[in-house]
N, C-alpha and C positions, 0 to 999 in steps of 0.2 A: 557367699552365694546369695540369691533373691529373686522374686516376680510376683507378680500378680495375675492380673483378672485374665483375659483370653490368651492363649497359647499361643506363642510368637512361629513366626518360621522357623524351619532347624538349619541349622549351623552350618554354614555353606559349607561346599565345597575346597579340600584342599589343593596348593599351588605345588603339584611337583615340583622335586629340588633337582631336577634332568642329570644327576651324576651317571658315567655312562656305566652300562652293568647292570641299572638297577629300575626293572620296567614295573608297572603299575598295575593296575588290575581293575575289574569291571565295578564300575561303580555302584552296583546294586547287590545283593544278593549274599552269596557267600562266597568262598575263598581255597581253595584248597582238602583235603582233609575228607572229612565225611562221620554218618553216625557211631565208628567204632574207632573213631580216630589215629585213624590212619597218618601218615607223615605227611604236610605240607609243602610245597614250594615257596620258601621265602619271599616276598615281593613288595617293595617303597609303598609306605600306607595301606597295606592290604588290609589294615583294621579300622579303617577309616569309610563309616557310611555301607561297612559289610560285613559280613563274619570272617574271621581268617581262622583254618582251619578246623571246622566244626565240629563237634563231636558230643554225644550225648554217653559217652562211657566214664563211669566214676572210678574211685578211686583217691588213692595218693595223697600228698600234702604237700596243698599251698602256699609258695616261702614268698612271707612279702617284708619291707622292710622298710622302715621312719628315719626320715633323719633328725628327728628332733623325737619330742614325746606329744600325746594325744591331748588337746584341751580338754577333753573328758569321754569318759565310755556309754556316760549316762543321756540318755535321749536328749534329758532337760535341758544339758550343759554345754554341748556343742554346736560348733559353729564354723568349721572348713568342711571345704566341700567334698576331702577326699572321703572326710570322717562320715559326712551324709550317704555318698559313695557306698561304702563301709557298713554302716550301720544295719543297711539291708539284711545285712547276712546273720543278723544274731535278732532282729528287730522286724515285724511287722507293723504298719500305721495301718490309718482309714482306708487310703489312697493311695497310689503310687505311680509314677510316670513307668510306662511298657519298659521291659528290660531288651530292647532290643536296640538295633543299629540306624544311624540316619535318621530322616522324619518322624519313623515309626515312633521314640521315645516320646516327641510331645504330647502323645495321647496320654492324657488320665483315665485308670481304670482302677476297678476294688482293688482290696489288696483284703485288711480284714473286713469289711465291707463287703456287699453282698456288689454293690457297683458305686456309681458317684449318688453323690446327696441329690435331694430332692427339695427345690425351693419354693418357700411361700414367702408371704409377707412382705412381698416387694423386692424377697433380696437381702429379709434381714434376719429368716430363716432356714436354715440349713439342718435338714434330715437323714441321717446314715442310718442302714441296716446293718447287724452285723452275722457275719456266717456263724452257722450253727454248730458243733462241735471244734470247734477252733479250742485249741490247750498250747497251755504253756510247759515248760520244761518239766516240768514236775507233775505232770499229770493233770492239772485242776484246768478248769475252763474259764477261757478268757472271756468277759462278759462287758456286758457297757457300762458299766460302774466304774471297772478298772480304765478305761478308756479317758472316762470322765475325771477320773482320780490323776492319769497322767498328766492331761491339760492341766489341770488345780497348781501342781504344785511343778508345772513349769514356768511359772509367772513368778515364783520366788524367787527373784533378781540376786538377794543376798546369797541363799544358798547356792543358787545355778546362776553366777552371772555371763554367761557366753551365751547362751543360746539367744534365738531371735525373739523380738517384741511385738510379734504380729496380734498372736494371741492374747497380750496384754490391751494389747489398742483398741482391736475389733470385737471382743466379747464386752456384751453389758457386766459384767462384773459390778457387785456391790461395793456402794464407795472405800476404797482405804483396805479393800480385799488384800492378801499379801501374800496366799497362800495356804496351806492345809496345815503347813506350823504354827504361822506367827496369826494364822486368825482360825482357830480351831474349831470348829462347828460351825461356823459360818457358812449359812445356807447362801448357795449358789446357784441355785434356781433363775434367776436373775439372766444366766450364764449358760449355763447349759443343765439341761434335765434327760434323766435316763428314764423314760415312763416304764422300761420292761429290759430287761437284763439282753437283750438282743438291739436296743433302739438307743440313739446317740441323738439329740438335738441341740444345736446350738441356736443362740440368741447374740445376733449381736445390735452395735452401737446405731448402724446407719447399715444400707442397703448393700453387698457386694455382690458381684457379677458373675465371678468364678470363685467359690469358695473352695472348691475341690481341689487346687493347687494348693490353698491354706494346708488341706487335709491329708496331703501325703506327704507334713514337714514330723519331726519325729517328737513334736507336740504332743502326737495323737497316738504315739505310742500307749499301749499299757501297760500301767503299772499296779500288781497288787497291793494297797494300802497296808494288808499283813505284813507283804513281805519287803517294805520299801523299809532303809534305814538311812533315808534321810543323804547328806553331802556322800556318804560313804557305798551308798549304793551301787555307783560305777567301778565298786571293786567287784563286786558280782550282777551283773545287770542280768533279771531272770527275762529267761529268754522265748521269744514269740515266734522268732526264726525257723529256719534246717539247721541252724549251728546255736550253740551253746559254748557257755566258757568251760576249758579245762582246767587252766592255769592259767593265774596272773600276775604276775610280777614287775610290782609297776616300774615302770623308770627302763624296763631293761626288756621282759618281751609277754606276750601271753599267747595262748591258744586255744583254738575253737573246737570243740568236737563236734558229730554229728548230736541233735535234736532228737532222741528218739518219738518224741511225741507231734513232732511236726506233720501234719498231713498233705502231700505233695498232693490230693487230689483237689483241695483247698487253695491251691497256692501254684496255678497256672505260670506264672513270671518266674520263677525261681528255679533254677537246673540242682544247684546244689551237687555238683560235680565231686569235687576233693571230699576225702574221708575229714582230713585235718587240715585247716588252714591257721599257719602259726607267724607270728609278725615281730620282729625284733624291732625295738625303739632304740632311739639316741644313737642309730647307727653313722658314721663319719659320709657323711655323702657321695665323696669319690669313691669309695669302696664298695657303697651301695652298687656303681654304675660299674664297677670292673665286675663287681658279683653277677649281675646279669649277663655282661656281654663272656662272661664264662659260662654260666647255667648254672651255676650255684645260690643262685635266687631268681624269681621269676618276673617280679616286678616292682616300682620302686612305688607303697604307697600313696604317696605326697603327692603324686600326680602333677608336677610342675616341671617333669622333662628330664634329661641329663645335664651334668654339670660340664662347662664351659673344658674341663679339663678331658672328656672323653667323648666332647663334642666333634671335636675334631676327628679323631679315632671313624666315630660311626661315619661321618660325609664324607673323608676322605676313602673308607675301606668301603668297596662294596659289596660283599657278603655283608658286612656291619648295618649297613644300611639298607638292604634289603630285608631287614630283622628290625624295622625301625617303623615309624608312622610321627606324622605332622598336623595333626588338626590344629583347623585357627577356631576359637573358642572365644565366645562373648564376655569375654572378662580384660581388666583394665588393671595392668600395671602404674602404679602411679606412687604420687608424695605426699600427707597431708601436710598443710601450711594452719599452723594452728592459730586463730586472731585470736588465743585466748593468752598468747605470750608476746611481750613487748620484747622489739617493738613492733612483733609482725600483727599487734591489733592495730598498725595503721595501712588502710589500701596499699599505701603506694611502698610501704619497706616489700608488704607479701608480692606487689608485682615489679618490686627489683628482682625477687626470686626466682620469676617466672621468666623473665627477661634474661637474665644472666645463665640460666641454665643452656650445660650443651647437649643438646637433644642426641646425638648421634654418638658422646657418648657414654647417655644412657640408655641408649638403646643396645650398645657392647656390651654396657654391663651386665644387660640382659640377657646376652648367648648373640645380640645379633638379627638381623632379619629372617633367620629362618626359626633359630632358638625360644627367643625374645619377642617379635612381631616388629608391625611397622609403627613409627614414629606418629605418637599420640599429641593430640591437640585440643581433644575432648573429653568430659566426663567418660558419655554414653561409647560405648566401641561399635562401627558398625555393623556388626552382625544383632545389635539390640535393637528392636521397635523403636523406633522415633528419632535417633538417630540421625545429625544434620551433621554436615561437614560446616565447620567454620574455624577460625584461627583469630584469639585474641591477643596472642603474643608470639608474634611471628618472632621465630630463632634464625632471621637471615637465609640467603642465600644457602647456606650448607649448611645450616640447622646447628651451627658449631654455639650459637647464642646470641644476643644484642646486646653486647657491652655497654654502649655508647646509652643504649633507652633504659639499660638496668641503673647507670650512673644519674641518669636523669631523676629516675626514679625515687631512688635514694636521695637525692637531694631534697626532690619535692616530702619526702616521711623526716625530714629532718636529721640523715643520718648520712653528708653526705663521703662521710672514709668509711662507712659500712658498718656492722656490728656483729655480734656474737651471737650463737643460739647454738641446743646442739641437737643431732639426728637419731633417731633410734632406728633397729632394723633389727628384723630375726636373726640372730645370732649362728643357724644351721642352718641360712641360708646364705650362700656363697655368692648367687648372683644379687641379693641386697645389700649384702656388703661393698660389692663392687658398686652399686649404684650409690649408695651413703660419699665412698670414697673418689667415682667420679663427679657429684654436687658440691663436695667439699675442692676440689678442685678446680670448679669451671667456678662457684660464686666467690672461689678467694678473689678472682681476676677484679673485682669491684668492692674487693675490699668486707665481702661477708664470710667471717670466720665458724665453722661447722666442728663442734666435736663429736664425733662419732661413739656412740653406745649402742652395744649389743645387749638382748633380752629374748629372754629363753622364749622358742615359738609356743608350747605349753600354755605359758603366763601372758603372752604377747600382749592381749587386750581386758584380760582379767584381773592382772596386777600392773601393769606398767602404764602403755600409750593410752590402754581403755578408761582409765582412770585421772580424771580433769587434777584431782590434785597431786598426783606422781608426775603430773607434766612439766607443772609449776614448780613444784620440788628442785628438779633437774633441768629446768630449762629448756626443756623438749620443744622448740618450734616447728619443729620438721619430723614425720617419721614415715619410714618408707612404708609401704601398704601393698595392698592389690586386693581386685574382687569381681566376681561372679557372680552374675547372679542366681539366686536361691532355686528361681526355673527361669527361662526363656523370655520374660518380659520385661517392660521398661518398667512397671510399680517394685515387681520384684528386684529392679536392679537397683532401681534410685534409693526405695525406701529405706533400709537399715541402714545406707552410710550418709544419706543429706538428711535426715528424721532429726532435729534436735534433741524430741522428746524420749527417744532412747537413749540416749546419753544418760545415765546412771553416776551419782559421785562414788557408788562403790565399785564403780569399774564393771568391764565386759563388752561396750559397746566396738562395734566397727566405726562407726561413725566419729572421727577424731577431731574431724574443725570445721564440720561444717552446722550453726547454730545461727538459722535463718527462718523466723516465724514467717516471712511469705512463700517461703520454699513450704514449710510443715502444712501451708493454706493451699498449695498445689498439688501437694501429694492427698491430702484428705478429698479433691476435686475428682483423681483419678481413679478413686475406689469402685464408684459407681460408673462411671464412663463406659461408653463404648469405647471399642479400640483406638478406632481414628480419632477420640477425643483425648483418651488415655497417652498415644501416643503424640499430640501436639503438644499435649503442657508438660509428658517428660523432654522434648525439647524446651520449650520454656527453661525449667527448671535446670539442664542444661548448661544453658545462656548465665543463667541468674548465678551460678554456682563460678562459671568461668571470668563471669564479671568483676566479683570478688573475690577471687585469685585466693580460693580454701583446695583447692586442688591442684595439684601439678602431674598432669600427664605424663606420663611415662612411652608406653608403648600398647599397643593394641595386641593383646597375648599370643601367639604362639608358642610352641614346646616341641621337642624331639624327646619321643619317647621308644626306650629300647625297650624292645619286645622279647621278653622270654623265652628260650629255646625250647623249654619243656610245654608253655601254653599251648592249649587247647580251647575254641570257642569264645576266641577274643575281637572284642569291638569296642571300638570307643560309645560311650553313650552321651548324647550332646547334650544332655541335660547336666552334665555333671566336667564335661569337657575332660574327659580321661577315661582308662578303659573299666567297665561294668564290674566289679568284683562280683555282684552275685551269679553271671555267667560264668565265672573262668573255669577251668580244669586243667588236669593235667597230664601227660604220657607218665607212663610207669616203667 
C-alpha cells in the first residue's frame, strides 16, 4: 500500500458485469437492511460506494480467513493492505481515513488524536493532541510517550523489517539512530518531542504538505515501553482498539475479544459490531471461497477476490453473484525485473522481457478482465494522481507479445538463443502462480528459460525477494508482486516501491528493482509540492521507471469479491480497496 501529501479522488466508479438476474443498486447511500439488521436483498456490487445491508445491532462472531499467514500482528512489522485493513480493529493511530463508503474514506480525521495536526515551520512541524482518557486493554492510559515510543522503535529495520520507511526518511532522527534497542537512551528530541503526556510533535527533514496521512500509518500506534517485548510482541500486541487478543496460535488461527476498556464515546469511526472476530490462517484458498459461498465463513481476509476456480461459479450463477461486488482499485498487478541479476543488469535482456511477454495471458492468469483488471502498460494505474496513458513496449495487435522485437532485443544484450533466470511468486497465491507459469511460457518463445519458485506470503519480502542477497543466491530475476498504494496518492504510491533508499540488505522492502538515484531526486521533489506538481513528476517518474524496463505491468487490478451471507454493514473502503473490517457485523 502507499501515498502521500493531498488526498487524491476516490476510486471510480464500478463497470457492471450485466449477467441477467443480477440488478445494481443506487450508487450512494446505503443498501438494504436497516439499524436492527434486518435481511437484505442481495444485489451486483451493492457494497461498492454504499452500505449493503446496514445495521448497528451487535453481537456474534466474525469468521474471516488467510490463505497464507500474517507478516506480522505488530504495528511495526507490517505491510499488506489487508493487514492495515485489519489492524484497525485491535489498534488505534494519531489519524485515520473515515471508515465509511465512496469518497467519504479520503477524509483524514483524529482517531487518538483530538483531530489532524497542526503545522508550523513551514511544513516541517507537525503538532497532535491527544484525547484524554484514552486506555489501553489493561486499564492504564495511553499517553504521548507511548505514541512516541511506537514511532522509535518502528524504524528498527533489523527487528521489524516489513513495515514502511516513511518515518525513517522524514523525521530528523539523530545520525546512525537505530531504534530504542540497538541505540538505548538515545535522545530523540531531534525527532520527535512529547512536552506533556497529551501532545505529540514531530520534527522533520524538509517541509511536508500533508503529514496527517503519515499519521494514520500504524507507525503511530502506541506502544508501552513496559510492556513491549521486542520481535516477540506480535504474539500479544496490547491493545488500543474495541477488540483485543484472545488466542493466538500462530501459523494456524487467533481471536479477538471485545476491549472492555475501549471508549466508544472516543472513538466515533469504529461500530465494533461482532462480540468475537476469529481468523483462521494458512487456510487452502479454494476452500476459503466454497466456505463463503456456503456461509460458513464470512469473508476471505486477503482481500484480493476469489480464485479462478469459483470464479466461474459466481458469474455464471446469479444468486452467486448477486452476493458478489467488483471494485476497480488503484493498485497494480505486476513483475519486478531485477538489473541487479545478469544478465537482466543489461537494458536490452530486461526489454526482451517486456517485449516477449503475453499480455493477455497474463491478464488470465489474473482471473481475467473482470477478476484480474485491464491490461497494464504502466507503473501508475489509472485511478492514481498523475497518471498518463503511454505504452513503451507495445505487445502487438492482440497483446499475445512482440516476438520478433523481444529477439532483437536479445541480440542487442548479447544473448541472442536467450538465457536462464528464475521467478518467484507467493506460493498461496494461485492467481501468481498462474502468472509465473504464463511468463515462463510466452518468454520460452525467444528462448528465455524461467524456473519457477514458490515462497511463503508470510516471508515474501522479509526473507526471500525483499532481500538483495537471497535474490542473487537463487538467481531471482523476476518476482511476481503487486501494490497499492498506502492511501490514494501518486508519493504514496511511487514511493516504497521505486525509493532505492528503502531497500535494506537485511530484507523487507517492496521495492525489488528498482535502484535509480534520479528517481530517489523526484520523489524527494514531491514531498513538498502541490498537487499539480506532485502529480506531474510521479508521471515523470513513471516514464523514467518504464524506460528502464524494472517493471513489468501486469494488469490494472480488479477482484470479485464474495460477500458473506451472514454480513451485515458492509462496504468496500477505497482506501484500502476491499471491504472495511472495522464496520462488519453479523446476523445471529
Amino acid at each position: 500500500m502507499n501515498k502521500r501529501a493531498m488526498l487524491a479522488t476516490a476510486v471510480g466508479a464500478v463497470v457492471a458485469l450485466g449477467l441477467a438476474g443480477c440488478g445494481g443498486a443506487s450508487s450512494t447511500g446505503t443498501t438494504g437492511g436497516g439499524s436492527g439488521g434486518s435481511a437484505a436483498t442481495p444485489t451486483f456490487n451493492a457494497a461498492s460506494g454504499k452500505v449493503y445491508n446496514p445495521s448497528d445491532k451487535k453481537g456474534g462472531t466474525l469468521k474471516l480467513a488467510n490463505k497464507g499467514d500474517w507478516d506480522s500482528l505488530d504495528p511495526a512489522d507490517t505491510y499488506y493492505g489487508y493487514s492495515w485493513d485489519f489492524i484497525r480493529t485491535y489498534t488505534r493511530a494519531l489519524t485515520m481515513f473515515k471508515s465509511e463508503p465512496g469518497a467519504a474514506s479520503n477524509e483524514v480525521v483524529g482517531d487518538l488524536a483530538t483531530g489532524k495536526g497542526v503545522s508550523s515551520d513551514g511544513g516541517k512541524t507537525w503538532t497532535y493532541t491527544l484525547k484524554k482518557g484514552l486506555k489501553y486493554e489493561d486499564g492504564t492510559e495511553i499517553k504521548a510517550a507511548d505514541v512516541k515510543y511506537g514511532v522509535m522503535r518502528s524504524i528498527d529495520k533489523e527487528t521489524f523489517p516489513n513495515g514502511p520507511e516513511y518515518f525513517s526518511q522524514l523525521l530528523n532522527w539523530p545520525a546512525d539512530y537505530k531504534g530504542p534497542y540497538k541505540s538505548k537512551g538515545v535522545n530523540v528530541d531531534s525527532a520527535i518531542t512529547t512536552p506533556d503526556d497529551y501532545t505529540v510533535v514531530f520534527h522533520l527533514k524538509g517541509p511536508v504538505g500533508d503529514f496527517d496521512s503519515f499519521a494514520q500509518l500504524p507507525n503511530t500506534v502506541p506502544v508501552p515501553e513496559a510492556k513491549d517485548t521486542g520481535a516477540k510482541y506480535k504474539d500479544h500486541v496490547i491493545s488500543s482498539g474495541p477488540y483485543m487478543f484472545d488466542t493466538n496460535d500462530a501459523g494456524k488461527q487467533f481471536t479477538l475479544k471485545r476491549n472492555p476498556n475501549w471508549d466508544p464515546a472516543t472513538d466515533p469511526n469504529r461500530k465494533a459490531l461482532p462480540d468475537t472476530i476469529q481468523v483462521s490462517l494458512n487456510v487452502n484458498a479454494d476452500d476459503i471461497d466454497n466456505r463463503i459461498l456456503s456461509g460458513d465463513l464470512d469473508a476471505d481476509v486477503v482481500g484480493t477476490g476469489v480464485q479462478s476456480a469459483a470464479l466461474g461459479r459466481v458469474l455464471s450463477d446469479p444468486a452467486l453473484k448477486a452476493s458478489s461486488d467488483n471494485p476497480a482499485t488503484p493498485r497494480l498487478w505486476y513483475t519486478s525485473i531485477n538489473p541487479q541479476i545478469a544478465p537482466l543488469d543489461n537494458l536490452d535482456c530486461r526489454k526482451a522481457v517486456e517485449y516477449a511477454t503475453d499480455k493477455v495471458a497474463y491478464q488470465t492468469a489474473m482471473g481475467g478482465e473482470l477478476a484480474g483488471g485491464s491490461i497494464a502498460t504502466t507503473l501508475l494505474p489509472p485511478l492514481v494522481p498523475g497518471y498518463q496513458k503511454f505504452d513503451d513496449y507495445p505487445a502487438g495487435a492482440d497483446n499475445h507479445g512482440d516476438v520478433a522485437k523481444a529477439k532483437e532485443a536479445l541480440t542487442a544484450c548479447g544473448k541472442p538463443d536467450g538465457f536462464e533466470t528464475g521467478i518467484a511468486y507467493r506460493q498461496e497465491r494461485g492467481s501468481e502462480k498462474a502468472v509465473a507459469e504464463a511468463l515462463q511460457q510466452s518468454l520460452a518463445r525467444v528462448g528465455i528459460k524461467l524456473t519457477i519458485k514458490p515462497y511463503a506470503q508470510k516471508d515474501y519480502f522479509s526473507q526471500f525477494v525483499g532481500r538483495p542477497a537471497f535474490n542473487k543466491q537463487e538467481n531471482l530475476g523476476l518476482a511476481v508482486n503487486g501494490w497499492q498504494a498506502d492511501w490514494n496518492d501518486s508519493f504514496a504510491f511511487l514511493s516504497q516501491i521505486t525509493d532505492s533508499r528503502v531497500i535494506k540488505e537485511t530484507g523487507g522492502s517492496s521495492n525489488v528493482s528498482v535502484r535509480m538515484p534520479n528517481v530517489d531526486a523526484l520523489l524527494d521533489q514531491m514531498l513538498p509540492a502541490d498537487k499539480a506538481t506532485k502529480d506531474k513528476i510521479a508521471g515523470q517518474i513513471d516514464k523514467t521507471i518504464m524506460d528502464n524496463a524494472v517493471i513489468l505491468p501486469g494488469t490494472y487490478a480488479r477482484a470479485v469479491f464474495a460477500r458473506g451471507k451472514r454480513l451485515t454493514n458492509v462496504f468496500i473502503n477505497e482506501q484500502f480497496g476491499m471491504y472495511d473490517y472495522t464496520a462488519l457485523g453479523v446476523t445471529q
